[in-house]
Every structure is written in C-alpha cells, then in structure tokens.
Backbone and ligand atoms as CSV (ligand in chain L), in Angstrom:
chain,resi,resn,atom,element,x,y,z
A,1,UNK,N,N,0.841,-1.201,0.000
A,1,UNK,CA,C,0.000,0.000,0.000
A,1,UNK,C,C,0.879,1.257,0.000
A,2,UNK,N,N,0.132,2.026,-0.562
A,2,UNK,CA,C,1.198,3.537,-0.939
A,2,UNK,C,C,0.829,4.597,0.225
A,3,UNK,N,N,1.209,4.954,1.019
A,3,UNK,CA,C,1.108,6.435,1.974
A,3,UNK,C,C,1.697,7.375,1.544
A,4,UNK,N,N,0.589,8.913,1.811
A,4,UNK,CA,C,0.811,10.080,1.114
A,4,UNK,C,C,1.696,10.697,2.498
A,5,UNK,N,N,3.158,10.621,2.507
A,5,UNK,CA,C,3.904,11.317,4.330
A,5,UNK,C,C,2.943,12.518,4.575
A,6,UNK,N,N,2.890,13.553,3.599
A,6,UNK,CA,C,2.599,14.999,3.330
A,6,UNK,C,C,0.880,14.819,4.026
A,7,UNK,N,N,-0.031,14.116,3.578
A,7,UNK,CA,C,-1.493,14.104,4.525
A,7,UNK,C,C,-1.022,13.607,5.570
A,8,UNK,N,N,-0.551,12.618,5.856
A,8,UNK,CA,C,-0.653,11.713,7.130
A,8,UNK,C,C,0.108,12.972,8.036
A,9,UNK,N,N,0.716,13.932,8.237
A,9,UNK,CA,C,1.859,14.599,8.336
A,9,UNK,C,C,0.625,15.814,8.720
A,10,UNK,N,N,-0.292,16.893,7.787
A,10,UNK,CA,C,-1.376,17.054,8.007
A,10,UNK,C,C,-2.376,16.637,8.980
A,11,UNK,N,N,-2.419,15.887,8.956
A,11,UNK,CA,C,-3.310,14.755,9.860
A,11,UNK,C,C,-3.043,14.777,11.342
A,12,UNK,N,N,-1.753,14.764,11.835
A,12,UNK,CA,C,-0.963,14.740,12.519
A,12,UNK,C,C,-0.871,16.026,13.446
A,13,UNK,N,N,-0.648,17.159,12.568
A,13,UNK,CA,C,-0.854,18.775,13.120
A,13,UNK,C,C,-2.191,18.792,13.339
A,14,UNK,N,N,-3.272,18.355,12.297
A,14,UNK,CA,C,-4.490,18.697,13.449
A,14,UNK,C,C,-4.981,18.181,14.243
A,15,UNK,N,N,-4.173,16.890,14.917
A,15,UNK,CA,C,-4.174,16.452,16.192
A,15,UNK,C,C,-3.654,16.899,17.117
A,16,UNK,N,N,-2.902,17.970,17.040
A,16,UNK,CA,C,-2.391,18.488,18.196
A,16,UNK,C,C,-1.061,18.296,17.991
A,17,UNK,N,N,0.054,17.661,17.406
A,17,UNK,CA,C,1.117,17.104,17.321
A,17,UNK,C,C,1.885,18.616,16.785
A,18,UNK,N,N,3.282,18.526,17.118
A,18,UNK,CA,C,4.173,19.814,17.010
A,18,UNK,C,C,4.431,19.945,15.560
A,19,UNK,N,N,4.741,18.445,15.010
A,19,UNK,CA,C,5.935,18.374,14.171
A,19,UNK,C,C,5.857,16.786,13.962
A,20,UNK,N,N,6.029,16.343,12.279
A,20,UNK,CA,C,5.258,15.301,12.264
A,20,UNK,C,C,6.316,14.688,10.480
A,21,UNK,N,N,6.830,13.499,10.875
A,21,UNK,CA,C,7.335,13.392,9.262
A,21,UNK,C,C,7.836,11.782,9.342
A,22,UNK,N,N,8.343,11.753,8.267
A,22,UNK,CA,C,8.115,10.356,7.626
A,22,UNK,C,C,9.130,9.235,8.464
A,23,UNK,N,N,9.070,8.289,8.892
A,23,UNK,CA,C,10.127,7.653,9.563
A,23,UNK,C,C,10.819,6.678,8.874
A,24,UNK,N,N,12.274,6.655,8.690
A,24,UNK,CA,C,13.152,5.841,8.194
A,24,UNK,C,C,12.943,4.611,8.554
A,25,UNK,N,N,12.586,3.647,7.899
A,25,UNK,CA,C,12.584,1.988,8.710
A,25,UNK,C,C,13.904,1.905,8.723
A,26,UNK,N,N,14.607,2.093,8.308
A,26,UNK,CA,C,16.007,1.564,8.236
A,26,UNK,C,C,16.270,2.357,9.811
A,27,UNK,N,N,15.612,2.924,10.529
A,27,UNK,CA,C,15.859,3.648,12.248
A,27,UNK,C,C,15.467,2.243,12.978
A,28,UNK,N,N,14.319,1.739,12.394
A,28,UNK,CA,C,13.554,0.473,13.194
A,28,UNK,C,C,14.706,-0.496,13.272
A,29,UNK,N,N,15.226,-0.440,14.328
A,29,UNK,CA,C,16.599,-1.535,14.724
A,29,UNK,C,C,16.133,-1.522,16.570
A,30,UNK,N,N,15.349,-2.588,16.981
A,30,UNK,CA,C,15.063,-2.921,18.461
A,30,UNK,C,C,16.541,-3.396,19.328
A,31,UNK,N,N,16.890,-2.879,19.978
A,31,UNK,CA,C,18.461,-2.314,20.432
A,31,UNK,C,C,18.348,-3.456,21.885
A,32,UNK,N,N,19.135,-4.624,22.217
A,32,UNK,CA,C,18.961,-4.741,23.551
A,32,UNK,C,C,19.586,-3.532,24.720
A,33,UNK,N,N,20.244,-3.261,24.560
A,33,UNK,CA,C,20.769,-2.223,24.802
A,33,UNK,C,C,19.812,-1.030,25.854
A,34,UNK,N,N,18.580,-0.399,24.270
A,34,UNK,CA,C,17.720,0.175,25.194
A,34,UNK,C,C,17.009,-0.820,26.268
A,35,UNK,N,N,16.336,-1.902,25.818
A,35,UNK,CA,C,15.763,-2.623,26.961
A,35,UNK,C,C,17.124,-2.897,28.061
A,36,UNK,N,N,17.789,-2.940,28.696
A,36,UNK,CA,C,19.235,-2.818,29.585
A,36,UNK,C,C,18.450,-1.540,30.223
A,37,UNK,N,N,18.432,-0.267,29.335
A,37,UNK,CA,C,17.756,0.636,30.010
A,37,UNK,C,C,16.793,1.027,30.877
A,38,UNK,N,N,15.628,0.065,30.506
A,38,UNK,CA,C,14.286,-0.050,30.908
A,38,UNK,C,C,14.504,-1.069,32.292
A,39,UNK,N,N,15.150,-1.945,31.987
A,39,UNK,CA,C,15.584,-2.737,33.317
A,39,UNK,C,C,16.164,-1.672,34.300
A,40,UNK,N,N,16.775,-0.974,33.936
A,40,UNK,CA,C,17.222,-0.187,35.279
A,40,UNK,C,C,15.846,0.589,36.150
A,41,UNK,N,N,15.116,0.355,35.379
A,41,UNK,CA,C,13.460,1.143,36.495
A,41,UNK,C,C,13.668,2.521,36.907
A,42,UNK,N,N,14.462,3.334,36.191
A,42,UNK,CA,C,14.247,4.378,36.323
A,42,UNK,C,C,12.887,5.306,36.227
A,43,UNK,N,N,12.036,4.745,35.551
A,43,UNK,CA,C,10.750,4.878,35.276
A,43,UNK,C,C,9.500,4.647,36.370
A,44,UNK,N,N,10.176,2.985,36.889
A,44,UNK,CA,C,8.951,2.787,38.253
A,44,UNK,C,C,8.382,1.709,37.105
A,45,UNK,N,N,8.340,1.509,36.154
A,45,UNK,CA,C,7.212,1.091,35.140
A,45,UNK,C,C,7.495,-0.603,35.152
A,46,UNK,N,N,9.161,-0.916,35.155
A,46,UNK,CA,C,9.736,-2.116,34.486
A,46,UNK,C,C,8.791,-3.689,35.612
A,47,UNK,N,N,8.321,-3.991,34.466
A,47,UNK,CA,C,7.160,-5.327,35.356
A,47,UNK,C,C,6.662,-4.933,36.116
A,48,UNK,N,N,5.985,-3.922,35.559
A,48,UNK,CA,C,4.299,-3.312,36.484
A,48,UNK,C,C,3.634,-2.741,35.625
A,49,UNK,N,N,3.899,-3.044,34.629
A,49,UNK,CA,C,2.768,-3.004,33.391
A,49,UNK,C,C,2.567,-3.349,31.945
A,50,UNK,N,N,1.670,-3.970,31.555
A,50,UNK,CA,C,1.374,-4.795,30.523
A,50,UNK,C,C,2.093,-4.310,29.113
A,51,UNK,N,N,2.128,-3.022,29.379
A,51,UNK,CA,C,2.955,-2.787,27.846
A,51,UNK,C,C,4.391,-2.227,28.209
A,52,UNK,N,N,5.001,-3.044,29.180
A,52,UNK,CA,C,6.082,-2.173,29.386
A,52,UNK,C,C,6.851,-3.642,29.689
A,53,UNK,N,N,8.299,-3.700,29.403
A,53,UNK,CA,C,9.133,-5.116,29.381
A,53,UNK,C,C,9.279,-5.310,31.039
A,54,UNK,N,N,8.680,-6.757,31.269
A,54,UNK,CA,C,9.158,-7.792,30.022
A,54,UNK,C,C,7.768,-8.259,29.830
A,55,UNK,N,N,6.482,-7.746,29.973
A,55,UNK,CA,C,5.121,-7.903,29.505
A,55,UNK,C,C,4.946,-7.788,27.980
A,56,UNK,N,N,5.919,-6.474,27.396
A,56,UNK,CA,C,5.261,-6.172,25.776
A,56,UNK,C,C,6.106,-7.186,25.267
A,57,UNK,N,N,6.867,-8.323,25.185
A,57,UNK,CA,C,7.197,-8.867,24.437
A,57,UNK,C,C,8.598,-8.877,24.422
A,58,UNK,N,N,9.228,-9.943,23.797
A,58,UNK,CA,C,10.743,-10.052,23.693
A,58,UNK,C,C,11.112,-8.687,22.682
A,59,UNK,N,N,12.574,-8.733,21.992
A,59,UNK,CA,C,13.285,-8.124,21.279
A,59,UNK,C,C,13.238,-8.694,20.278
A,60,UNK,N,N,12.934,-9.774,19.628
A,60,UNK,CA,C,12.631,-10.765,18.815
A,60,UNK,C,C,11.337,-10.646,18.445
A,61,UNK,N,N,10.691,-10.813,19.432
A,61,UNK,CA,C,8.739,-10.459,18.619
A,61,UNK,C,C,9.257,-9.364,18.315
A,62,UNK,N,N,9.320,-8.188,18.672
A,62,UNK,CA,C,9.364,-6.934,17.839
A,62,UNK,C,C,9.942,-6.954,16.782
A,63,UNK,N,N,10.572,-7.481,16.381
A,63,UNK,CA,C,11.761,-7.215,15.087
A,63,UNK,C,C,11.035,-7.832,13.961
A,64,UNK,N,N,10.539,-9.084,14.582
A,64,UNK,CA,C,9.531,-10.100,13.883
A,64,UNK,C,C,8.536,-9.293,13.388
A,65,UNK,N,N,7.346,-8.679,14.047
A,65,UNK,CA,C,6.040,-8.106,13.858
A,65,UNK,C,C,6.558,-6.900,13.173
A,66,UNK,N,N,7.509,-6.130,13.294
A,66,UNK,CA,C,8.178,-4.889,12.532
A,66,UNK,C,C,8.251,-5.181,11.034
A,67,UNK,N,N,8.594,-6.125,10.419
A,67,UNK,CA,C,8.822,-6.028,9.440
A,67,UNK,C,C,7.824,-6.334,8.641
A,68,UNK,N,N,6.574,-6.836,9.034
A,68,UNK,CA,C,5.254,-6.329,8.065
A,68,UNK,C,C,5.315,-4.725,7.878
A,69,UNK,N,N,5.532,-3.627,8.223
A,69,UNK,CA,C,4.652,-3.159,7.890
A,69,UNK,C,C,6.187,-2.221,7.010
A,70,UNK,N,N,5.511,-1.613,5.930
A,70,UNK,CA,C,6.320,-0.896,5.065
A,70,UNK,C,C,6.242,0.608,5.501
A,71,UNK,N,N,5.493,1.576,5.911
A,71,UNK,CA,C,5.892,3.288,6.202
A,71,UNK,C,C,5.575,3.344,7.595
A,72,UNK,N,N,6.258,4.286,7.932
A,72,UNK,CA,C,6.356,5.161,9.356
A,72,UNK,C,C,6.468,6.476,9.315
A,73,UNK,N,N,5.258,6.891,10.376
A,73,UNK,CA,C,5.240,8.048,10.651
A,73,UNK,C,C,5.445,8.427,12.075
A,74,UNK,N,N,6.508,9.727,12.150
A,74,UNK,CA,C,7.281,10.086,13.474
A,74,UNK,C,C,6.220,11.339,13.555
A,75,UNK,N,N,5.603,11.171,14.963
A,75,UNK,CA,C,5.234,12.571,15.881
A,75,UNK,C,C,5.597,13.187,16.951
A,76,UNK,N,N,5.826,14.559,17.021
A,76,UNK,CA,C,6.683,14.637,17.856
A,76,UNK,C,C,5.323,16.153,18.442
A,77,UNK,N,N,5.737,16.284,20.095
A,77,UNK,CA,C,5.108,17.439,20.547
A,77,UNK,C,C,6.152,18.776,21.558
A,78,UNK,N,N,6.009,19.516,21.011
A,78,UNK,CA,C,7.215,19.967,21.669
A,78,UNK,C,C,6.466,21.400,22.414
A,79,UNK,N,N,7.309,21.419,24.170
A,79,UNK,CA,C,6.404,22.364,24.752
A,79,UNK,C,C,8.059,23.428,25.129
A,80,UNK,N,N,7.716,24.627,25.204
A,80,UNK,CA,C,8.625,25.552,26.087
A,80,UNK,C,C,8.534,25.770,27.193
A,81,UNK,N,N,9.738,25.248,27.916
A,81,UNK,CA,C,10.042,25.167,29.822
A,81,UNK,C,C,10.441,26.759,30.147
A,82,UNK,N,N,9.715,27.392,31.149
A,82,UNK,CA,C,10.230,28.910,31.480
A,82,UNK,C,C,11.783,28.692,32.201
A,83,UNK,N,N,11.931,27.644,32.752
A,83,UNK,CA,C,13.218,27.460,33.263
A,83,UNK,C,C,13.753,25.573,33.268
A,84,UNK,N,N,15.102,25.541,33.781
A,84,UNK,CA,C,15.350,23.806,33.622
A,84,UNK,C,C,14.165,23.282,34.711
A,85,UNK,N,N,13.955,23.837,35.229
A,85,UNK,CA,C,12.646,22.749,36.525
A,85,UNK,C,C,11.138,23.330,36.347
A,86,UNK,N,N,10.912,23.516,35.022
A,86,UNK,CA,C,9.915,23.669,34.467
A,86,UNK,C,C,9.041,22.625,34.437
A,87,UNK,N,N,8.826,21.703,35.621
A,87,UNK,CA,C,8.179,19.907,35.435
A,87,UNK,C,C,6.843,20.578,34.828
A,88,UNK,N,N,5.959,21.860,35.194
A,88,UNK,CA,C,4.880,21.895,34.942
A,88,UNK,C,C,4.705,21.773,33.400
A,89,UNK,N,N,5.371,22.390,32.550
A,89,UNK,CA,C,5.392,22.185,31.277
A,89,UNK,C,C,5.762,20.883,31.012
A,90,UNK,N,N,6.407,20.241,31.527
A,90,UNK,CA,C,7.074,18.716,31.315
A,90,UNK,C,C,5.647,18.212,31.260
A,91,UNK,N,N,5.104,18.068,32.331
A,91,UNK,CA,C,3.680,17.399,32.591
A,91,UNK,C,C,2.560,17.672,31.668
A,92,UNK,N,N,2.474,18.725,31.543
A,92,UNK,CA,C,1.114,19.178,30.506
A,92,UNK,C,C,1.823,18.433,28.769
A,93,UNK,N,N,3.042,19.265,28.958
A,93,UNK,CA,C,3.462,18.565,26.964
A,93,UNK,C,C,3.434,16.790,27.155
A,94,UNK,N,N,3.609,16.308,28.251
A,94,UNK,CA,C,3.436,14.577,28.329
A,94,UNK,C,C,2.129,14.423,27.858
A,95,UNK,N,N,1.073,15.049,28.843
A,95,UNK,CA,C,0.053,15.019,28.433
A,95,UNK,C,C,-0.867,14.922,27.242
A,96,UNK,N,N,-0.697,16.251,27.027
A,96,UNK,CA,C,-1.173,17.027,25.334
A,96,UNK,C,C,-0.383,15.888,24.244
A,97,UNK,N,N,0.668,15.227,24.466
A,97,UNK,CA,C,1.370,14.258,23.761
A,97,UNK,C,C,0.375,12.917,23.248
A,98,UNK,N,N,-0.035,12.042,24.671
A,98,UNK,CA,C,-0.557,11.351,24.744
A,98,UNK,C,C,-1.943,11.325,24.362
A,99,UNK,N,N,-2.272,12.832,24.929
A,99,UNK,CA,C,-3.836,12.632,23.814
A,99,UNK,C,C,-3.762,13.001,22.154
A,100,UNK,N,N,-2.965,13.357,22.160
A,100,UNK,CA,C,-2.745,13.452,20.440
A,100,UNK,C,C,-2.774,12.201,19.815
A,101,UNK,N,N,-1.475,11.341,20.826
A,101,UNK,CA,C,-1.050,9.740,20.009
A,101,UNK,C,C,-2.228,9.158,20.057
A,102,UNK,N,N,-3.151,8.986,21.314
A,102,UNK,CA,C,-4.383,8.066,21.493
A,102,UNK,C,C,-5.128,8.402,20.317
A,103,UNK,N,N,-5.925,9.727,20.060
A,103,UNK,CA,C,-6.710,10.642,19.230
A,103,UNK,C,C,-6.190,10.045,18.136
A,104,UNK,N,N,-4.559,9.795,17.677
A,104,UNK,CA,C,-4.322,9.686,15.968
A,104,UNK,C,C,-4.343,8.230,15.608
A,105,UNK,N,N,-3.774,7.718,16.807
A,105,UNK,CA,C,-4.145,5.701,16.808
A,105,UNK,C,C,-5.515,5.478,16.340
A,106,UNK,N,N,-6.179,5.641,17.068
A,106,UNK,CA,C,-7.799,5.587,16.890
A,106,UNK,C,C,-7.716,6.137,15.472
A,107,UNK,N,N,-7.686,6.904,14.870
A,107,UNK,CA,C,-8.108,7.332,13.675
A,107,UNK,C,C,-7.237,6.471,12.489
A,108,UNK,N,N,-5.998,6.089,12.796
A,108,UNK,CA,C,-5.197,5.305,11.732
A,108,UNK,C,C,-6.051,3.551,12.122
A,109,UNK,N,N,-6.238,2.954,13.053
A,109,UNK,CA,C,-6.773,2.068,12.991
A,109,UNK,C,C,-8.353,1.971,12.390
A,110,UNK,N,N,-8.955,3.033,12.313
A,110,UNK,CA,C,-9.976,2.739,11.842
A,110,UNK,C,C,-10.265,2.660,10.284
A,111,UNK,N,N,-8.703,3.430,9.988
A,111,UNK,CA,C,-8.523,3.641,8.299
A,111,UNK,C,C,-8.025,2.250,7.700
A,112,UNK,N,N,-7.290,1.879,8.637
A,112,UNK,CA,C,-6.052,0.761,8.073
A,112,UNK,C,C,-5.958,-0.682,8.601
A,113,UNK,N,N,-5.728,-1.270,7.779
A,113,UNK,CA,C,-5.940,-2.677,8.622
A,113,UNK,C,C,-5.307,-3.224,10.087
A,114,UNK,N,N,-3.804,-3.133,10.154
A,114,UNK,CA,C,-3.170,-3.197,10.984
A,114,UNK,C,C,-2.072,-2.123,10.885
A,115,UNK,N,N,-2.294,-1.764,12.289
A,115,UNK,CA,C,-0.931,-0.658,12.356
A,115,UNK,C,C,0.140,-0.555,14.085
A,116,UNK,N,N,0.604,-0.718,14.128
A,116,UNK,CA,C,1.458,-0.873,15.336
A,116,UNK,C,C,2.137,1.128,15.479
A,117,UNK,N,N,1.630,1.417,16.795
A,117,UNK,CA,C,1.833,2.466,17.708
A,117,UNK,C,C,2.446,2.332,18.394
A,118,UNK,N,N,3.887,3.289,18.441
A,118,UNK,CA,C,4.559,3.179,19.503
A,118,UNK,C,C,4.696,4.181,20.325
A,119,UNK,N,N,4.488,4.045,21.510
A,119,UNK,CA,C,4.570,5.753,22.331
A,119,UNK,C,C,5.584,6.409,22.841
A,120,UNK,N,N,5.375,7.451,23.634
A,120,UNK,CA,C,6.484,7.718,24.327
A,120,UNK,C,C,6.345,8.215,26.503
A,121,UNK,N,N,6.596,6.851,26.640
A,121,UNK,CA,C,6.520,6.657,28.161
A,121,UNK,C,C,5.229,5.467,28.132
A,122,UNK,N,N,5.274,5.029,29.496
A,122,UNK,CA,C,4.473,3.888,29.484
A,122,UNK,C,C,3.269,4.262,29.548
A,123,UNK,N,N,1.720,3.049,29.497
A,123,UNK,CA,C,1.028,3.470,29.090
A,123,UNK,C,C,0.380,3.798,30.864
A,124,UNK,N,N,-0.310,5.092,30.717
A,124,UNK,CA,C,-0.895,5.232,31.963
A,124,UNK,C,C,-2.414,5.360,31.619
A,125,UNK,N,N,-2.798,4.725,30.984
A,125,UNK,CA,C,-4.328,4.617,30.638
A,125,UNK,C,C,-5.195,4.447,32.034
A,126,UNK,N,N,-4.991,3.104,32.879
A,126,UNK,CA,C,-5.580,3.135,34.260
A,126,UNK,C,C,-4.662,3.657,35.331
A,127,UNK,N,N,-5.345,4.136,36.115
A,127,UNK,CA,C,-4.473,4.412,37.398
A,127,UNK,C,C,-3.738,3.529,37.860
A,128,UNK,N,N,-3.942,2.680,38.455
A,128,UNK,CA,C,-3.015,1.325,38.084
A,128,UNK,C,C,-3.411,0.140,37.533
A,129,UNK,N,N,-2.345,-0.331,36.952
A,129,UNK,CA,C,-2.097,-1.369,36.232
A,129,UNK,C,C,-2.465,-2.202,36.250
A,130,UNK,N,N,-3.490,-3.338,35.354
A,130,UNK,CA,C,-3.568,-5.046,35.983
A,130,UNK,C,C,-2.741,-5.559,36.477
A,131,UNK,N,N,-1.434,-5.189,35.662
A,131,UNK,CA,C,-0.302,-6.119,35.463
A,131,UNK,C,C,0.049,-6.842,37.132
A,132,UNK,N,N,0.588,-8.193,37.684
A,132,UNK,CA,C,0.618,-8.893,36.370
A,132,UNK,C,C,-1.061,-9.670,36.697
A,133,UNK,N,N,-1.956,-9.135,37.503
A,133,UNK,CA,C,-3.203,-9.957,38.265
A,133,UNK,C,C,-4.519,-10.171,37.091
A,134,UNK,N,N,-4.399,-9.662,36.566
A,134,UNK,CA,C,-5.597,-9.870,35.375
A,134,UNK,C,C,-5.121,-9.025,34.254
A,135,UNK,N,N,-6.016,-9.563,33.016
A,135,UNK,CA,C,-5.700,-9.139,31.734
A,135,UNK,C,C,-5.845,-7.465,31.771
A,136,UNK,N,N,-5.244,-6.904,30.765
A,136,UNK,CA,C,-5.331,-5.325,30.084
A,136,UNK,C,C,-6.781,-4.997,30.285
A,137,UNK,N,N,-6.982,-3.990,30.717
A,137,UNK,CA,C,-8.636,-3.331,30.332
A,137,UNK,C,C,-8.927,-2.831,28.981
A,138,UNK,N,N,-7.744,-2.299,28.946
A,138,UNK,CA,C,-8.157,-1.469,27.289
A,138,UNK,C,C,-7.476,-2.231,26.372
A,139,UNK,N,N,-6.851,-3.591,25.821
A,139,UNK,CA,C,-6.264,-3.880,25.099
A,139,UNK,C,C,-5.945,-2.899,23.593
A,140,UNK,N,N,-7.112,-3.013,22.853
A,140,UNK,CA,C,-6.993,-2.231,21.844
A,140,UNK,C,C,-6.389,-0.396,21.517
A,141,UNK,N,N,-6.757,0.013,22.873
A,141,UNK,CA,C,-6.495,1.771,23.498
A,141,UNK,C,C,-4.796,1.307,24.183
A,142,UNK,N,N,-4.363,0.680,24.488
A,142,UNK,CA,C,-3.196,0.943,24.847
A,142,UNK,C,C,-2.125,0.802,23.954
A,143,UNK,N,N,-0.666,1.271,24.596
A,143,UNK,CA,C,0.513,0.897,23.560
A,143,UNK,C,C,1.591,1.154,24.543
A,144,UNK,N,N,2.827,0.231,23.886
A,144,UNK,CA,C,4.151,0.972,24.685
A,144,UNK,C,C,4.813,1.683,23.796
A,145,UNK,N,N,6.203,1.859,24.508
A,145,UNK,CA,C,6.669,2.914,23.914
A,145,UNK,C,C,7.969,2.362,22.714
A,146,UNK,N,N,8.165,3.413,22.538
A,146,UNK,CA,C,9.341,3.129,21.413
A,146,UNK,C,C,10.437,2.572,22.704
A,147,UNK,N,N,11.093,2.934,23.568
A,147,UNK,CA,C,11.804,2.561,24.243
A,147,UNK,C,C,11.484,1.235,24.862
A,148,UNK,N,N,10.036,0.769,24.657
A,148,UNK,CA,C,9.833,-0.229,25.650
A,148,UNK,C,C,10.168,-1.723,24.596
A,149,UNK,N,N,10.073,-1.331,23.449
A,149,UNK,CA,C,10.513,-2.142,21.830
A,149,UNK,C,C,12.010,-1.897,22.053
A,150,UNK,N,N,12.674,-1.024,22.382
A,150,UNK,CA,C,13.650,-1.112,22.158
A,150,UNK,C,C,14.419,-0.448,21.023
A,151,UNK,N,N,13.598,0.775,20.829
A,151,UNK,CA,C,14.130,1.478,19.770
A,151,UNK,C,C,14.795,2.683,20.370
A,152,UNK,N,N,16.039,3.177,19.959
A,152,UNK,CA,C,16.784,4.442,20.439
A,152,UNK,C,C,16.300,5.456,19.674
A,153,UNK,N,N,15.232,6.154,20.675
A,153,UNK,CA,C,14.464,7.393,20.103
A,153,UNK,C,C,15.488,8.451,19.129
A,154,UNK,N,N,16.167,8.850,19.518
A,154,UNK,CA,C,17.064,9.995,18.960
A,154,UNK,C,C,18.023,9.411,17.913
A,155,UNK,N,N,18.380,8.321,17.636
A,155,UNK,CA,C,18.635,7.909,16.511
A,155,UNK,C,C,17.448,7.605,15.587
A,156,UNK,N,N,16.750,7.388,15.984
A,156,UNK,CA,C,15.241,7.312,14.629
A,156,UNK,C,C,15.071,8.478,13.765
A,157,UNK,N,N,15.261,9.407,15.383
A,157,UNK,CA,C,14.755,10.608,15.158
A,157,UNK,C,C,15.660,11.221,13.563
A,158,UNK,N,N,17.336,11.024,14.279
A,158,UNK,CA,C,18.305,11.515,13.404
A,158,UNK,C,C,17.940,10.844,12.144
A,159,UNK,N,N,18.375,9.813,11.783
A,159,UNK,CA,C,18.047,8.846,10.773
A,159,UNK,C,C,16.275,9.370,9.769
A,160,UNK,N,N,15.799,9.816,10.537
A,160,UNK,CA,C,14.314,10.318,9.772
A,160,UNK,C,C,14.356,11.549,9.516
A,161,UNK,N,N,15.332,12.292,10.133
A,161,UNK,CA,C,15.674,13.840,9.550
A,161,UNK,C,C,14.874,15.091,10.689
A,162,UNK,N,N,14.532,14.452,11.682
A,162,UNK,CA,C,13.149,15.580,12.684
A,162,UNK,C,C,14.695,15.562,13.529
A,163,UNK,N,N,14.336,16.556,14.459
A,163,UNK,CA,C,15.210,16.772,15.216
A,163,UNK,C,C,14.615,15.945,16.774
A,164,UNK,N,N,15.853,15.442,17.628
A,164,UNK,CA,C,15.231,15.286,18.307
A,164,UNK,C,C,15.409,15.664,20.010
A,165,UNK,N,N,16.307,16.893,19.745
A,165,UNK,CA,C,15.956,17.653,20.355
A,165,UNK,C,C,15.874,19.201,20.096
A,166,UNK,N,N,14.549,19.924,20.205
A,166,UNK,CA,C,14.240,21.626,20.040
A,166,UNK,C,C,15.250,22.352,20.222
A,167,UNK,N,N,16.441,22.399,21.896
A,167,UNK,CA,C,17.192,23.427,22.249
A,167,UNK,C,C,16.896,23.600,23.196
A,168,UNK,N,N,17.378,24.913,23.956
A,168,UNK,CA,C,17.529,24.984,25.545
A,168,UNK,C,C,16.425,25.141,26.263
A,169,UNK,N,N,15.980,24.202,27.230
A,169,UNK,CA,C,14.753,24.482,27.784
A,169,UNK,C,C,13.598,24.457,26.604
A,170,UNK,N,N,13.554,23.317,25.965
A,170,UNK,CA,C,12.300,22.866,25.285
A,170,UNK,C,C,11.979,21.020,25.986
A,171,UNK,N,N,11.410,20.553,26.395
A,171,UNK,CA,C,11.203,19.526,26.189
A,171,UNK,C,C,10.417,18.928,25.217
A,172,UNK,N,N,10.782,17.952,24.622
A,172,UNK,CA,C,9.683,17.240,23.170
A,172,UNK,C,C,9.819,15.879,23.236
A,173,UNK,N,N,8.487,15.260,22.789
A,173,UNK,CA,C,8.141,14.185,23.137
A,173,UNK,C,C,8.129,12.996,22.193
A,174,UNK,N,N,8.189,11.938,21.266
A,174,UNK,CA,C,8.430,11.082,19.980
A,174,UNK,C,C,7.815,9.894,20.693
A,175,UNK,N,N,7.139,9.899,19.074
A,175,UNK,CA,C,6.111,8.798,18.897
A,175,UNK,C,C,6.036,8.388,17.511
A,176,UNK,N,N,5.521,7.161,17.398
A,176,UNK,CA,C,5.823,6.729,15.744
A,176,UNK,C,C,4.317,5.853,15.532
A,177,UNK,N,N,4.074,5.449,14.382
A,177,UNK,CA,C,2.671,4.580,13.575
A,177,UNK,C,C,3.879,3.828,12.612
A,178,UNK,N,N,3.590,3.180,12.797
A,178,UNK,CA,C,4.105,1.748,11.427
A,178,UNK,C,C,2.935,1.273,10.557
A,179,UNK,N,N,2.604,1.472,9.326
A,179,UNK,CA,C,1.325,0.881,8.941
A,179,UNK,C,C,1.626,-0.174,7.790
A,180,UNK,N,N,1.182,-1.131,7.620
A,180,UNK,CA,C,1.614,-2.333,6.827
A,180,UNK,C,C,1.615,-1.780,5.144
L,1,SF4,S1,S,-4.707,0.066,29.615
L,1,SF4,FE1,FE,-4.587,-0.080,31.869
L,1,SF4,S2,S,-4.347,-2.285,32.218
L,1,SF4,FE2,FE,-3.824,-1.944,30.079
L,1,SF4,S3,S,-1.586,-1.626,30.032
L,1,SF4,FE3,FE,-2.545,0.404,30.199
L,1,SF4,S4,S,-2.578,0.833,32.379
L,1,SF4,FE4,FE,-2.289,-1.393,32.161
C-alpha cells in the first residue's frame, strides 16, 4: 500500500502534534541495549505493566512483527520550559502528547488494517495497572513505547531527519505509527 507522508503529516498537526514526518525503517533496529535501560526502572514502570518489558514482548517479537509493515510516521510534541525545573510544562506537553497519540491511533486504525503504535513513556491509561493480576482493560487503546521495543528514540529521530531535540529548555516528546 502507498502512503501520502505529506497528509498523514497534516493529519498529525491537526491532532495536536508539534511536528510530524516520515520515519526511516532503516531507524527500526530494536536495540537490547535500550531494553538494559528499561531494566534499570528508572521509570517505576519495568514489570508493572502490561505494555512495558518484560510484559510487551521479547526483542525478537518486535523485530519479527516490525517487518510487516512498510511506512512510518514520526510525531513529535514539543512544549517551552520557562526554566530547567519547568516539570509543569514537562507534565502538561506529556500530556497534550498522549492525547494526540491516542486521538491519531484511533483514527489510523480505523482507516487501516493493521498498524502498530509506539509511544512515548508507558502506558498510563488506568491508574493502576492489571499487570501482572488480570488481563489489560483497554487492550486495543493501549501501547508501549518506542523505548519499551527497544528502539533508540534519537537515533530514529536523526536517521528520519526531525530533530530530536528543540534546544535549551524545550522539552519534546516522539512517537511513531508503522502501517503495513
Ligand atoms: S490500559 Fe490499563 S491495564 Fe492496560 S496496560 Fe494500560 S494501564 Fe495497564
């Protein structure tokens, strides 16, 4: 199937998204490396929730299920911090992030047959987590992140040509769609 970057890209800004462009598969390389990262729990997240390792899957399923799909699209949301401990802006651009990605998932799945979403930070859909006592509530509404696959955000980023980082006192946020 053929994707137009330039609508989907469109599409993207009027979801709320900063900044929005085509993603290099040749970036899609699941790194053990980053998962090493995710093990360190700097997050709080690592095996306490369903889309976050070692729940979303090996490094191997991903690489596996990755290569159906042929285009990617990178979104990115980028907010301005009044100073470095600007968390309040940190928090709201996480935010405004996540409802964009949810808002544009929903709309690419309803267009496309299968499409794999990757986010950025784990999914906080419920307050807490099934994990590991009963199944997902939202199966279909949730996703992990690019980091939780194992992809090194800022090399995608580089490799796809977006920047991935704004400059001093911006924080910005990356997210990607893979569609078959
Ligand atoms: S939707 Fe809820 S149960 Fe499912 S992974 Fe997200 S937080 Fe956990």
């Amino acid at each position: 199937m053929r994707y137009d970057a330039e609508e989907l890209k469109k599409l993207a800004l009027r979801e709320g998204f900063t900044a929005a462009g085509e993603l290099n598969l040749k970036a899609v390389v699941f790194m053990p490396e980053v998962r090493d990262m995710c093990r360190a729990d700097k997050c709080s997240a690592y095996g306490r929730n369903w889309r976050c390792p070692p729940a979303c899957g090996s490094i191997e399923e991903a690489t596996e299920r990755a290569k159906k799909y042929s285009f990617g699209m990178l979104v990115q949301t980028v907010g301005k911090m009044e100073d470095d401990f600007d968390f309040e802006t940190i928090e709201e651009t996480s935010k405004k992030h996540a409802a964009s990605f949810i808002s544009m998932m929903r709309i690419l799945k309803g267009k496309y047959d299968d499409i794999l979403a990757m986010g950025a930070g784990t999914c906080a859909r419920c307050k807490q987590c099934t994990y590991p006592d009963a199944p997902c509530r939202f199966p279909e509404d949730s996703y992990s992140s690019m980091e939780a696959y194992g992809l090194w955000v800022s090399r995608v980023c580089e490799l796809s040509s977006l920047p991935y980082n704004y400059g001093k006192q911006t924080i910005a946020f990356t997210s990607c769609y893979l569609l078959k």
